[in-house]
C-alpha positions as CSV (number, residue, x, y, z in Angstrom):
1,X,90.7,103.8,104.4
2,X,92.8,107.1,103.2
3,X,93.5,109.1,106.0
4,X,95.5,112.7,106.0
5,X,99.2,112.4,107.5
6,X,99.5,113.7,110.5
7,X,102.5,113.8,113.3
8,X,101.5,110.4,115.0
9,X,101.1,109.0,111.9
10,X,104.1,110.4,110.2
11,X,106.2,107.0,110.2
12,X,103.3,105.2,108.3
13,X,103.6,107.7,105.1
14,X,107.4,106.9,105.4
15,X,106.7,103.1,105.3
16,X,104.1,103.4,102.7
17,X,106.9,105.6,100.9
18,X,109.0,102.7,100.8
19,X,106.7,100.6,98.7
20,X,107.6,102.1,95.3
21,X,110.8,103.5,95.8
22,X,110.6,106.0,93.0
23,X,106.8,107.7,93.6
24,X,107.9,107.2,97.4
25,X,111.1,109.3,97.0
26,X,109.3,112.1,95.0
27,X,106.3,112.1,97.8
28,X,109.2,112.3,100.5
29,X,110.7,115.0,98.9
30,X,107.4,116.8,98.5
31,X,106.5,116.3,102.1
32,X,110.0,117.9,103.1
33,X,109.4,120.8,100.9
34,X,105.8,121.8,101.8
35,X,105.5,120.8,105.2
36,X,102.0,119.0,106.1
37,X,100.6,122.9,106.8
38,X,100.8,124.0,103.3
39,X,97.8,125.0,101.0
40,X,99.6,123.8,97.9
41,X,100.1,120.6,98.8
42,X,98.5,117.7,101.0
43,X,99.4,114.2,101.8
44,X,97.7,111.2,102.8
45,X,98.3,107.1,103.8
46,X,95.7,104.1,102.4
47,X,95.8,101.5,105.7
48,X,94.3,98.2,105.1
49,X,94.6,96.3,108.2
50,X,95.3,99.1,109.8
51,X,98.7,98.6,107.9
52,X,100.0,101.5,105.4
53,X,99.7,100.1,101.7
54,X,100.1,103.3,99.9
55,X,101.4,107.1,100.3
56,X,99.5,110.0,98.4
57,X,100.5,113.6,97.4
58,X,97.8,115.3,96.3
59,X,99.4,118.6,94.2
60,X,97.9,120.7,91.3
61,X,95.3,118.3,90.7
62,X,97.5,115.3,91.0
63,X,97.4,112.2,92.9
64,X,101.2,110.6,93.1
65,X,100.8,107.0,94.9
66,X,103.6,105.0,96.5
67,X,102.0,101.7,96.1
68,X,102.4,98.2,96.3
69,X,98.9,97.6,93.9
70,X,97.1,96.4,96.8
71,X,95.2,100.1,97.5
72,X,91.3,99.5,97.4
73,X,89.6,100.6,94.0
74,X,86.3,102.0,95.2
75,X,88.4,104.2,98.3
76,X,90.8,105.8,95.6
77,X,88.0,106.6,93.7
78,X,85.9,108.7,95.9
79,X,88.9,110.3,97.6
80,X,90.2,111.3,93.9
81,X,86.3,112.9,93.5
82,X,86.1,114.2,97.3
83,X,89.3,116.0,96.1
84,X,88.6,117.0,92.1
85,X,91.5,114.8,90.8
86,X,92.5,115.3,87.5
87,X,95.5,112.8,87.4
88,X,97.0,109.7,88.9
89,X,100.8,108.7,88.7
90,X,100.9,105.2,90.1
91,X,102.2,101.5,89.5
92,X,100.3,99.8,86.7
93,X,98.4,97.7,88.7
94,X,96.4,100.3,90.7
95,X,96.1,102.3,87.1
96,X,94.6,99.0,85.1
97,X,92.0,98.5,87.9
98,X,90.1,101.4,87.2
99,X,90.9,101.8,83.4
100,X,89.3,98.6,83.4
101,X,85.9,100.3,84.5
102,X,86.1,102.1,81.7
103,X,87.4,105.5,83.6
104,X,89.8,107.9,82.2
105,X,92.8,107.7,79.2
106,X,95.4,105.7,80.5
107,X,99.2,105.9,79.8
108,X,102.0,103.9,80.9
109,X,106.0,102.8,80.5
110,X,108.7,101.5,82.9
111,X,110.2,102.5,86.3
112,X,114.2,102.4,86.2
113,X,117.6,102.1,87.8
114,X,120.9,102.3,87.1
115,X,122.8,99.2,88.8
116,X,126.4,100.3,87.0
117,X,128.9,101.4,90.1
118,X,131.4,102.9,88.2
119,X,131.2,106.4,87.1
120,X,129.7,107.2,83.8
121,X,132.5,108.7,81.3
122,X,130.1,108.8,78.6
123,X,128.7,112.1,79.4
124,X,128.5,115.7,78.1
125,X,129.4,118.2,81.1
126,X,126.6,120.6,81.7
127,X,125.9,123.8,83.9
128,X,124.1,124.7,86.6
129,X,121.0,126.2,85.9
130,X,120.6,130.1,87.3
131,X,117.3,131.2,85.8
132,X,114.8,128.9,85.3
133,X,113.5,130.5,82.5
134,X,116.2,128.9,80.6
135,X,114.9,125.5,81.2
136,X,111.6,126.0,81.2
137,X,112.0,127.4,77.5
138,X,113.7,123.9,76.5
139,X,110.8,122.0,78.5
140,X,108.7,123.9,76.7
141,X,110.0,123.3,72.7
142,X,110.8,119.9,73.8
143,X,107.9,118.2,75.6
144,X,104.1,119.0,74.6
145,X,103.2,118.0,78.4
146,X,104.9,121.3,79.1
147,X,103.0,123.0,77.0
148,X,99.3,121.4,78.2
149,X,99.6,121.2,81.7
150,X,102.1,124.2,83.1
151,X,102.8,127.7,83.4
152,X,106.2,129.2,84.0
153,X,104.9,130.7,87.1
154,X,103.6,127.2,89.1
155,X,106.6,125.4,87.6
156,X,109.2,127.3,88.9
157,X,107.7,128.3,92.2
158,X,107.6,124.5,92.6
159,X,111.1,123.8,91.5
160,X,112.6,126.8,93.4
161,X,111.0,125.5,96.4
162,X,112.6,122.1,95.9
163,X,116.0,123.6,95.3
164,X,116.1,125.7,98.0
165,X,115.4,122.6,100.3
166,X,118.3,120.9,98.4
167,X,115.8,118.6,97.3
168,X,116.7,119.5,93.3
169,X,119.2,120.5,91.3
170,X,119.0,121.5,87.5
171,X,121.2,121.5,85.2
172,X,121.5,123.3,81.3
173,X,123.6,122.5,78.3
174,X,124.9,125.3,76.3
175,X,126.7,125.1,73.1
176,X,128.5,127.6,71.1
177,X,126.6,130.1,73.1
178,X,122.9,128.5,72.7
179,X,121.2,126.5,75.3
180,X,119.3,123.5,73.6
181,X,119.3,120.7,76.1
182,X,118.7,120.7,80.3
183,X,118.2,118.1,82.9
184,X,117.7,117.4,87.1
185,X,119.0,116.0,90.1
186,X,115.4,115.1,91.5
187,X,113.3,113.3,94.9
188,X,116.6,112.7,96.9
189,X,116.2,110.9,99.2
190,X,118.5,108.4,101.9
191,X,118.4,106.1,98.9
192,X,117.8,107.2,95.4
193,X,117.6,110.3,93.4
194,X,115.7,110.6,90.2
195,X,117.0,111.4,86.7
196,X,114.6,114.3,85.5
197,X,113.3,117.0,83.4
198,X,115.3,115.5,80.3
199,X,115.0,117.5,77.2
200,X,116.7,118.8,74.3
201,X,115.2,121.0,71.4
202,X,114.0,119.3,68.4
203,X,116.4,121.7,66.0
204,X,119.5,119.8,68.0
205,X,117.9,115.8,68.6
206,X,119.9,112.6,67.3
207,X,123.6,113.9,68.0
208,X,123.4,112.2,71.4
209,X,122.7,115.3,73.3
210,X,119.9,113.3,75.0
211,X,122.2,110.4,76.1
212,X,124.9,112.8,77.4
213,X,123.0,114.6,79.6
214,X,121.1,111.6,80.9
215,X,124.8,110.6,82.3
216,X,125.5,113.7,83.4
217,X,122.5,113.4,85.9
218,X,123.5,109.8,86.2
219,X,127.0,110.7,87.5
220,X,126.2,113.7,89.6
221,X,123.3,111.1,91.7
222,X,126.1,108.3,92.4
223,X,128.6,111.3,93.0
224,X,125.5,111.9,96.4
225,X,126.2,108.6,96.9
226,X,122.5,107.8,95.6
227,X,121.0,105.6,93.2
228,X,120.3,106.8,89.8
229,X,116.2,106.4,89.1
230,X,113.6,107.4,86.2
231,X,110.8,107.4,85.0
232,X,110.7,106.3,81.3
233,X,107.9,108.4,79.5
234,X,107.3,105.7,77.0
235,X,108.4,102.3,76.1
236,X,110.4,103.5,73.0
237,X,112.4,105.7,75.7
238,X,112.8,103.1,77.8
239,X,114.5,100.9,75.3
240,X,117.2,103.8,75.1
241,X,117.7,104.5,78.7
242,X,118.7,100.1,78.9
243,X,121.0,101.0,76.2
244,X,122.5,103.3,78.8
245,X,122.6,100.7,81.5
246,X,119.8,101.2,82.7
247,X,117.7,97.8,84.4
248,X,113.6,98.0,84.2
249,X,112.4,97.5,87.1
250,X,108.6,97.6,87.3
251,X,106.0,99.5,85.5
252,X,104.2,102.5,86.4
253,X,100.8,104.1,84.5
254,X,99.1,107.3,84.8
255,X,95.5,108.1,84.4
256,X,93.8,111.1,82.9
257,X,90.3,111.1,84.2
């Protein structure tokens, strides 16, 4: 059963949270930004048992699941029709159960952490970020996702949001005057914080731009005394974010449907 969070039931969508620490963080953080009055964005707890298996934020046409894979197929289903979803973010095993029905393109690469306690040195120093329409630009030239599925307006009314609850922080690399690369401090939460928004222009890849911001973000996470998390967008990514120290820990799938 998927029910809507609510104030008695508030410590169940923390629980639930705690099942995939990465999705869990970002829903967290979503939940502190928007409140559970919002129009923007709802959230809602799977019980089996009457026992929280997964946590839900339902934003922009997107279902994010904390999730241990044990959420009930059928009950996802109609809550993601009941609520015209158009995309689920999710750990593998609750994504291959209903590509497996033949529903929707699927998509999928590793979560990750960074288990290193010392201090990165190998990173390139960055700045913080004071109009977001720097960012978005790089985003933009640098991610095709960026291009499909967001405006400049609903991004940065999101991010701003999350920044202004100290929930974010973005970051841009300039050089010799020209902004070609940015990156995030995102989902903080008591335990982790997630690496994010990674980008750098096309014109200025393979001089390890990519890599020095990624431990720029790493550093600034364990300097919140936080765990450094990501998402890997692909396997191929993935392979370079181990070569950072980074340690797969589980895999995570998304569903266009």
């Amino acid at each position: 059963m998927i029910r809507p969070v609510y104030g008695y039931n508030m410590p169940d969508f923390k629980v639930a949270c705690t099942l995939q620490r990465i999705f869990g963080a970002k829903n967290m953080a979503s939940l502190r930004c928007y409140g559970l009055n919002s129009n923007e964005a709802s959230f809602w707890i799977a019980y089996q048992q009457q026992k929280p298996i997964a946590g839900i934020t339902l934003q922009n046409g997107v279902a994010a699941i904390s999730s241990n894979g044990t959420i009930d197929t059928d009950e996802l289903l109609d809550f993601c029709k009941q609520n015209n979803v158009k995309e689920i973010e999710s750990c593998l095993e609750d994504i291959e159960k209903i590509y497996k029905r033949g529903i929707g393109e699927k998509d999928s690469s590793w979560f990750m952490e960074y288990l290193k306690k010392e201090t990165p040195t190998n990173y390139i120093e960055m700045k913080s970020c004071h109009d977001l329409k720097d960012m978005f630009d790089v985003l933009q030239k640098s991610h095709p996702f960026y291009q499909e599925h967001y405006t400049f307006e609903t991004w940065s009314k999101d991010v701003a949001k999350r920044t202004a609850a100290n929930e974010s922080e973005e970051y841009i690399l300039e050089i010799d005057g020209e902004i070609i690369g940015c990156g995030s401090v995102g989902a903080i939460d008591e335990e982790v914080a997630t690496v994010s928004s990674i980008a750098v222009v096309p014109e200025k890849r393979c001089h390890g731009y990519g890599s020095g911001i990624t431990m720029f973000i790493t550093k600034r996470i364990l300097e919140l005394g936080r765990k450094p998390v990501l998402i890997a967008g692909y396997d191929e990514v993935a392979e370079l974010y181990v070569k950072l120290g980074f340690d797969k820990c589980g895999k995570w799938g998304e569903l266009y449907l």
